[in-house]
C-alpha positions in Angstrom: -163.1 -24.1 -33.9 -159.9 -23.2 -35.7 -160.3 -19.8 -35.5 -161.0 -19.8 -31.7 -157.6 -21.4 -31.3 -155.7 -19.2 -32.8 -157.3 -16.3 -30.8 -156.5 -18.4 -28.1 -153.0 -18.7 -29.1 -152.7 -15.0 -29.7 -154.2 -13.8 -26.5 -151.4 -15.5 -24.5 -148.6 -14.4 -26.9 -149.5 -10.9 -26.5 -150.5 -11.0 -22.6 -147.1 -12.7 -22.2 -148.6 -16.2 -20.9 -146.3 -19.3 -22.8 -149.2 -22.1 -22.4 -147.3 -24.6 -24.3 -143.7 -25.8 -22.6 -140.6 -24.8 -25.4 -139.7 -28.1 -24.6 -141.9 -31.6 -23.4 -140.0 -33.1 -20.8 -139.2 -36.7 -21.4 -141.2 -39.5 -18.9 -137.8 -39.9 -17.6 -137.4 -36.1 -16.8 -141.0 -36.2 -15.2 -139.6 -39.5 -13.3 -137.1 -37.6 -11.9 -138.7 -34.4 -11.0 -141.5 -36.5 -9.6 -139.4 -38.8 -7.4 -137.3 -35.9 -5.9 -140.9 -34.2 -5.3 -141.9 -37.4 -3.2 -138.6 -37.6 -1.6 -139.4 -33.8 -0.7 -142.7 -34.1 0.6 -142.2 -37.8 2.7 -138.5 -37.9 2.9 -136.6 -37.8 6.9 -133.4 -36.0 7.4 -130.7 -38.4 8.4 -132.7 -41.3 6.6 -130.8 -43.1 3.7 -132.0 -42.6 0.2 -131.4 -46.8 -0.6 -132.9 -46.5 -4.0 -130.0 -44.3 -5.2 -127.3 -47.5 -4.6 -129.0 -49.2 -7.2 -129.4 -46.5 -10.1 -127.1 -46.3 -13.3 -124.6 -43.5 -12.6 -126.9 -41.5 -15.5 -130.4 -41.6 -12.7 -128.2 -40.9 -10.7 -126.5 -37.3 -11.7 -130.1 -37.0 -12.5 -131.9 -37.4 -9.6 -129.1 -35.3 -8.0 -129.2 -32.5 -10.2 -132.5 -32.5 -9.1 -132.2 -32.6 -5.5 -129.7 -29.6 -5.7 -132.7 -27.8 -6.9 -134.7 -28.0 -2.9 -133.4 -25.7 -0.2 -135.0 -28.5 2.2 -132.7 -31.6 0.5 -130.1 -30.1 1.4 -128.7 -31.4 4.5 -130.0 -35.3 2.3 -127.6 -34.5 -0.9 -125.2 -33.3 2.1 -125.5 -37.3 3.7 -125.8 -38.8 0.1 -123.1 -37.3 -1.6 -120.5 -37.8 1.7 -121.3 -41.4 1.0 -118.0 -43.0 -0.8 -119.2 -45.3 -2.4 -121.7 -43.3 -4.4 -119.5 -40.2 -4.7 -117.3 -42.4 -6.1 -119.4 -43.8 -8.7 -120.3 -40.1 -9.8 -116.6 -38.7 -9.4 -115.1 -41.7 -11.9 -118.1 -41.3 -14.5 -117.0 -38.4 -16.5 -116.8 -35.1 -17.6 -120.5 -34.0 -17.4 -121.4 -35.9 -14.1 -118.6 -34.3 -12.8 -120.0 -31.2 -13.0 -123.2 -31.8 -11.4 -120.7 -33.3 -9.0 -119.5 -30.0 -8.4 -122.6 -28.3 -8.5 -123.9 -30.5 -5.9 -121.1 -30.1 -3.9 -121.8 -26.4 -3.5 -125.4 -26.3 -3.0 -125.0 -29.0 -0.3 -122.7 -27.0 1.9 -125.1 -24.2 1.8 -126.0 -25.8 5.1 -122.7 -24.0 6.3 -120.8 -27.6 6.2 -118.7 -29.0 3.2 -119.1 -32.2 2.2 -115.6 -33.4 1.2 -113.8 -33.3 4.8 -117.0 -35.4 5.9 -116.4 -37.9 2.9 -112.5 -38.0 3.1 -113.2 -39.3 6.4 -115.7 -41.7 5.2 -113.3 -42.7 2.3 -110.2 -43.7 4.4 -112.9 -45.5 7.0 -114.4 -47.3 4.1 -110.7 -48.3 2.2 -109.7 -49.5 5.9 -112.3 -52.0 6.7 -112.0 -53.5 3.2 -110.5 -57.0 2.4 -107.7 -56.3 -0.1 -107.5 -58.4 -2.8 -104.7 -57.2 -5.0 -105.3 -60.2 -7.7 -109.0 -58.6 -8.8 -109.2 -56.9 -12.1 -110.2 -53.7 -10.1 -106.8 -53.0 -8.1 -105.2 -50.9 -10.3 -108.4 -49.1 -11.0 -109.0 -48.6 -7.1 -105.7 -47.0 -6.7 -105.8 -44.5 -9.4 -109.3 -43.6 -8.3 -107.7 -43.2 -4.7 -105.2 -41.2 -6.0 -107.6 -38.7 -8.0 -109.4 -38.3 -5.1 -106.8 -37.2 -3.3 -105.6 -35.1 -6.1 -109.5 -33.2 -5.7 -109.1 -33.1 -2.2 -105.6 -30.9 -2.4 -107.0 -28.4 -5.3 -110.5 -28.0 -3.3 -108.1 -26.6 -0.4 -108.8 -29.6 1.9 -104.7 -30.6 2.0 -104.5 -33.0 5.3 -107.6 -35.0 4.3 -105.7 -35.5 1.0 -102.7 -36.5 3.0 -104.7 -39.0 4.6 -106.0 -40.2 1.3 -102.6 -40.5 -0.2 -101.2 -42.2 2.7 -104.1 -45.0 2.4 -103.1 -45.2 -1.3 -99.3 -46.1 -0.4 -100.8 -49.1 1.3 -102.7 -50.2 -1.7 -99.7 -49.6 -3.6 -97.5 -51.8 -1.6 -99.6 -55.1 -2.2 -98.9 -54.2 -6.2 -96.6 -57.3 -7.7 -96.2 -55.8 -10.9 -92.2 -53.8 -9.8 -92.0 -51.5 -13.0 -95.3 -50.9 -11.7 -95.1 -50.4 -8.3 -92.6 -48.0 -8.7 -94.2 -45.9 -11.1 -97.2 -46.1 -8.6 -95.4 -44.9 -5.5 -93.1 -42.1 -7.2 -96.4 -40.4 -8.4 -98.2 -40.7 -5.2 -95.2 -39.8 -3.3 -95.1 -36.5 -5.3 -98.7 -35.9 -3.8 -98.0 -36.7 -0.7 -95.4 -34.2 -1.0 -97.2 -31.2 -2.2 -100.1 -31.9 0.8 -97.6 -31.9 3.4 -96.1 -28.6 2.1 -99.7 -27.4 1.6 -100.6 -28.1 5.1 -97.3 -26.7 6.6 -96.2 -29.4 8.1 -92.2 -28.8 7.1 -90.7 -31.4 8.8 -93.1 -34.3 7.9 -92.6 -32.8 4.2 -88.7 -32.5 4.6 -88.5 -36.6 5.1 -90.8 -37.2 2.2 -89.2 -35.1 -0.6 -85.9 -37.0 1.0 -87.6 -40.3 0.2 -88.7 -39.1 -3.5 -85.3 -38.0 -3.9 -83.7 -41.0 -2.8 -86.4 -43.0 -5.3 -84.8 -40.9 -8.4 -81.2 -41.3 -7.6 -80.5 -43.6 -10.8 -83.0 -42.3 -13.5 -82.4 -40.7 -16.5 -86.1 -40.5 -17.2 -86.8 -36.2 -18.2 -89.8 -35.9 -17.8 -89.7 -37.6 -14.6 -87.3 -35.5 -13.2 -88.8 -32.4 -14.5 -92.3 -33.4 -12.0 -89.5 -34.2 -9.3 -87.3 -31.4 -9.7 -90.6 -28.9 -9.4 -92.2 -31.0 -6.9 -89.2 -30.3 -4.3 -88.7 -26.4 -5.9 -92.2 -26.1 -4.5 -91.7 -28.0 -1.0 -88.7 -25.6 -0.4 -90.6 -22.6 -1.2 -93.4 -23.7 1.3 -90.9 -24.1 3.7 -89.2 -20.6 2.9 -86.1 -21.8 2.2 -86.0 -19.5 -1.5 -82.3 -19.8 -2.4 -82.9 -23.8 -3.1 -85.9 -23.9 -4.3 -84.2 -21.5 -6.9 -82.1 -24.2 -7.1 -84.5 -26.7 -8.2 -86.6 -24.7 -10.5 -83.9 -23.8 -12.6 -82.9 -27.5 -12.8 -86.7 -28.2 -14.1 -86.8 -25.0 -16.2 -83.4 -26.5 -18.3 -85.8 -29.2 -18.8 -88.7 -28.0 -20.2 -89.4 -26.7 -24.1 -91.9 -26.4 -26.4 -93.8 -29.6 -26.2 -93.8 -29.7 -22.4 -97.4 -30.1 -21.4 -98.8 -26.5 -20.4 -99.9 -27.1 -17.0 -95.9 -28.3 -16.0 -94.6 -25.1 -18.1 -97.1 -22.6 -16.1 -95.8 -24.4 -12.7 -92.3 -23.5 -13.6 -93.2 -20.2 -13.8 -94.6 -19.3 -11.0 -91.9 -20.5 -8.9 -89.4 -17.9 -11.2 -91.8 -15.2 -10.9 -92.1 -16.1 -7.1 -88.3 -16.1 -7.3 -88.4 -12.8 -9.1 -90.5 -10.8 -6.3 -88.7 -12.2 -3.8 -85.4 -11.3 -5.0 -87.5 -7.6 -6.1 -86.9 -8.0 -10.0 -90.5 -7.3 -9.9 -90.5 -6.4 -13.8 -89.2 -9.6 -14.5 -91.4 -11.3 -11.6 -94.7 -9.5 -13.8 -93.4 -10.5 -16.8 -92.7 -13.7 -16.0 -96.7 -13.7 -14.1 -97.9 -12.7 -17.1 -96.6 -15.6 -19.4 -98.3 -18.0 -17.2 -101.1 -16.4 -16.6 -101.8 -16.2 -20.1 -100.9 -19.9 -20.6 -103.1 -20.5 -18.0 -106.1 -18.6 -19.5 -105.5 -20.1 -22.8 -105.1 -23.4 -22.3 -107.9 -24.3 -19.2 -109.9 -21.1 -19.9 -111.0 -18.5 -17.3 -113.6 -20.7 -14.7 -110.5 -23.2 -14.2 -108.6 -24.1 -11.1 -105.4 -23.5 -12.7 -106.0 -20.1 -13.9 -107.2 -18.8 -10.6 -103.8 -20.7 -9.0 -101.9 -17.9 -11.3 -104.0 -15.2 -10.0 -103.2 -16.3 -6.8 -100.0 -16.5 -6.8 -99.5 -12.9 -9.1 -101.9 -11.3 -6.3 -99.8 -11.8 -3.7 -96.8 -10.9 -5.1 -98.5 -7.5 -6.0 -99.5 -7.4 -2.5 -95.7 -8.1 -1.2 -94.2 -5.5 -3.5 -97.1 -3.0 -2.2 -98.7 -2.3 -5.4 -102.1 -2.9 -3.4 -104.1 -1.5 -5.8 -103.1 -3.4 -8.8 -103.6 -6.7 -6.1 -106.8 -6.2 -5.2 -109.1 -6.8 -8.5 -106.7 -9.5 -9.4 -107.8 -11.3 -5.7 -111.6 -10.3 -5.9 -111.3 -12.1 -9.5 -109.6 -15.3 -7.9 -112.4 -15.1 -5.4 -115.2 -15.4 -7.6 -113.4 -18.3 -9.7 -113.0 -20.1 -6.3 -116.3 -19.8 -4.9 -117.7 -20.6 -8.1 -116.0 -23.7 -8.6 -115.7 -25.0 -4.9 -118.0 -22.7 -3.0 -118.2 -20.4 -0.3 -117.4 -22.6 2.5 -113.8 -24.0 1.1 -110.2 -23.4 3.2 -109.2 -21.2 -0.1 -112.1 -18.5 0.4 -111.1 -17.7 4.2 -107.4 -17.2 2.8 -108.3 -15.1 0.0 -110.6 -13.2 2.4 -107.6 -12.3 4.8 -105.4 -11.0 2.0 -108.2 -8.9 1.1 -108.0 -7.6 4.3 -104.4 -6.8 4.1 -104.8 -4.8 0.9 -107.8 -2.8 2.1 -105.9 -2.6 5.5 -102.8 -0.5 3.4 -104.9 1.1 0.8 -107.1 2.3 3.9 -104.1 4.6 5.0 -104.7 7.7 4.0 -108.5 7.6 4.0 -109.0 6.3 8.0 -111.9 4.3 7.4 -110.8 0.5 8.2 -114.2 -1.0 8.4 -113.8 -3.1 4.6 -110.2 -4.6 6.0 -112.4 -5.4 9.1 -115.5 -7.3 7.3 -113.0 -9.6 5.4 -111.0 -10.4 8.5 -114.1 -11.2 10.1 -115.3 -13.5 7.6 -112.0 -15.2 7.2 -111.8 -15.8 11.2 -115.5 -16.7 11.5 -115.0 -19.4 8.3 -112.0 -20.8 9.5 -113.3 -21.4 13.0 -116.5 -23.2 11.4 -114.7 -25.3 8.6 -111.9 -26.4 10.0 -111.1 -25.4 13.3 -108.1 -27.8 14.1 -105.5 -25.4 11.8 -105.0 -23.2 14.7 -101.8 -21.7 13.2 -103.8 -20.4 10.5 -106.9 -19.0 12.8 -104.3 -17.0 15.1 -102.5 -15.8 12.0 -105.7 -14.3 10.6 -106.3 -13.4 14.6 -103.1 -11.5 14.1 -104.3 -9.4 10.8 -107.1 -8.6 12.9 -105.4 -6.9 15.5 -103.2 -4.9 13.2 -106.5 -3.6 11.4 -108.2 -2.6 14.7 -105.1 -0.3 15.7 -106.0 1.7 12.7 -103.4 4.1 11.6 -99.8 3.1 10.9 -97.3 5.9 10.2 -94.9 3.8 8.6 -97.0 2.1 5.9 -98.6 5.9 5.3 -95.1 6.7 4.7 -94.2 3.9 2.0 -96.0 5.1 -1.1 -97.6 2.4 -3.3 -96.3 1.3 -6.3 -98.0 0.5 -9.3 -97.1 -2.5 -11.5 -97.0 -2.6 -14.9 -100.2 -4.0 -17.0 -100.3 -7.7 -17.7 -101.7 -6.7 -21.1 -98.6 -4.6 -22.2 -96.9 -8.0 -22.1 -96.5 -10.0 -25.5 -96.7 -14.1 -25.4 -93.1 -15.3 -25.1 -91.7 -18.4 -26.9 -90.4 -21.3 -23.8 -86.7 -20.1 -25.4 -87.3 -16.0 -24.5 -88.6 -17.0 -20.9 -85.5 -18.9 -20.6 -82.9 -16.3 -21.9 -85.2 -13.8 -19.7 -85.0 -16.2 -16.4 -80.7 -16.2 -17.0 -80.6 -12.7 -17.2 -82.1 -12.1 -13.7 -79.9 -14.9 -12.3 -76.9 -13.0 -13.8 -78.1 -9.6 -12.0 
């Protein structure tokens, strides 16, 4: 009997058949796989999925994990996971349900419809119609919850849902009794507020808030606070193109800032100087200066991080601007694939990204004639734009605009300018907070 086992054993080795699982699933993991497999087979679209209301938040990533797995649950995890209430419980859990968050997230919009604009709405519905009752333990806990949601909402590229998440979060904060507080409360969401109204262009809306958060900081002496006020309103003027003073108010946060300044604040500082730097065309000291927080960046929040693609970003275009197009276009193709692969493909960011692409192939198509790469991205960015969100007009003729300029084809003028090519991030050594500094004041100087 022995024997004819291991012959048994050894015939599927060698004919490459694995009987025997590496691993037993668990009667929990077959309970899972099972109920999704029912939910598959019996399950209506548009019908509610009531069991999931009354799992731990642990069934639950579970079960959704699982669901993420069926093409034909989509357009379910889609209705489940634009559900506040149980977002929420998976987006306050932790670290690891946050990812099959975010994993969900993307394989639910593969229906060619994000989720988040859908539960924003649902969110600020849901926060609306509640009783407030500003004595229960939970408040405080609401509010911060509100405000990280928000927060999500603004880096996932969805800026006036965020808006309307903050501005819901103001209310709550204004029922806080607590004044140290309240204050602390409203100065940080205000901040948010801030950066989603720049985000979603809307200058003069922005102009009266970073007024408000100005007026709010009058009196304090705070450093740290300042520093997040003095870079929240160097941003808002940059967004608003006004370059000179938001100059002004990034040098007045870069005096602030040393060695033990958290990374994320340091790296924010610099883009605005190396924005500063291209604009003013120091661009050796604008890719210097990119290179110091891109590395930062890297180091600190690794490569598949929103932050480190934010630095990409922002060095892309500059490359782009100073027409070093071919030295901008891996660096965007490389922001592109961080992007989709954190938010997926149907995100605000992607159809951005896609028409800036289509710039650089538009110039580096010049001399060769042949247009139709400049065209496909255009395309895609006008095409995505119009399908996730069609009410940012300005945006969908701007990319309209690109178009146009691709179709004419040939321009003499831009054959004319010959490219540039920047120097290598890599030829750049890590600088010490005190070296940027001295570096910054030289170019102020020239």
């Amino acid at each position: 009997m022995l024997p004819d086992i291991f012959n048994v054993i050894n015939k599927a080795r060698f004919s490459g058949i694995n009987n025997v699982p590496k691993v037993v699933p668990t009667l929990y993991q077959r309970s899972v796989k099972v109920f999704v497999s029912e939910l598959n087979r019996i399950g209506k679209p548009g019908e509610k999925i009531a069991e999931l209301h009354d799992l731990p938040a642990v069934a639950l990533s579970s079960i959704l994990q699982e669901m993420s797995l069926y093409p034909s649950l989509r357009r379910s995890l889609h209705q489940e996971l634009s559900d506040p209430v149980l977002f929420m419980r998976m987006f306050s859990h932790g670290v690891t349900d946050r990812l099959v968050l975010e994993n969900c997230l993307r394989k639910a919009s593969l229906i060619g419809k994000p989720v988040l604009p859908d539960l924003a709405t649902n969110y600020c519905r849901m926060v609306n119609g509640q009783d407030l009752d500003e004595n229960s333990p939970r408040f405080e806990r609401r509010i911060m919850e509100a405000m990280k949601l928000g927060n999500y909402l603004h880096e996932a590229g969805w800026c006036q849902q965020s808006m309307e998440v903050f501005n819901i979060t103001l209310r709550l904060i204004s029922h806080v009794k607590d004044v140290r507080l309240h204050k602390m409360l409203v100065l940080d969401c205000t901040q948010k507020l801030l950066r989603s109204e720049g985000s979603a262009l809307l200058t003069a809306e922005a102009d009266e808030t970073c007024q408000s958060l100005l007026s709010m900081t009058e009196d304090d002496t705070d450093s740290e606070i300042l520093l997040k006020i003095y870079l929240e309103v160097a941003n808002h003027h940059f967004k608003a193109r006004r370059v000179d003073e938001s100059h002004c108010w990034n040098s007045k946060a870069m005096q602030l800032i040393n060695e033990s300044t958290a990374p994320e604040t340091v790296i924010e500082v610099l883009q605005l100087e190396a924005l500063y730097c291209f604009q003013t065309k120091h661009y050796d000291s604008g890719t210097l200066i990119s290179s110091q927080a891109i590395h930062r960046a890297r180091h600190t929040f690794g490569h598949l991080h929103r932050r480190y693609a934010d630095t990409l970003y922002t060095y892309g275009v500059c490359l782009l601007k100073m027409n070093a197009i071919s030295d901008a276009i891996p660096i965007l193709l490389e922001m592109l694939d961080i992007i989709t692969k954190l938010y997926g493909k149907y995100t605000p960011h992607v159809a951005i990204i896609q028409s800036y692409l289509a710039y650089g192939f538009y110039h580096r198509s010049q001399t060769t004639g042949r247009f139709d790469m400049a065209y496909d991205h255009i395309q895609k960015a006008i095409m995505l734009a119009k399908q996730i969100m069609p009410e940012r007009r300005k945006i969908i003729e701007h990319f309209a605009e690109v178009r146009n300029m691709i179709l004419k084809g040939r321009d003499d003028v831009l054959v004319a300018v010959g490219e540039i090519r920047a120097t290598r991030l890599s030829d750049f050594q890590v600088l010490t907070i005190q070296e940027i500094k001295d570096k910054c004041a030289q170019v102020d100087a020239e």
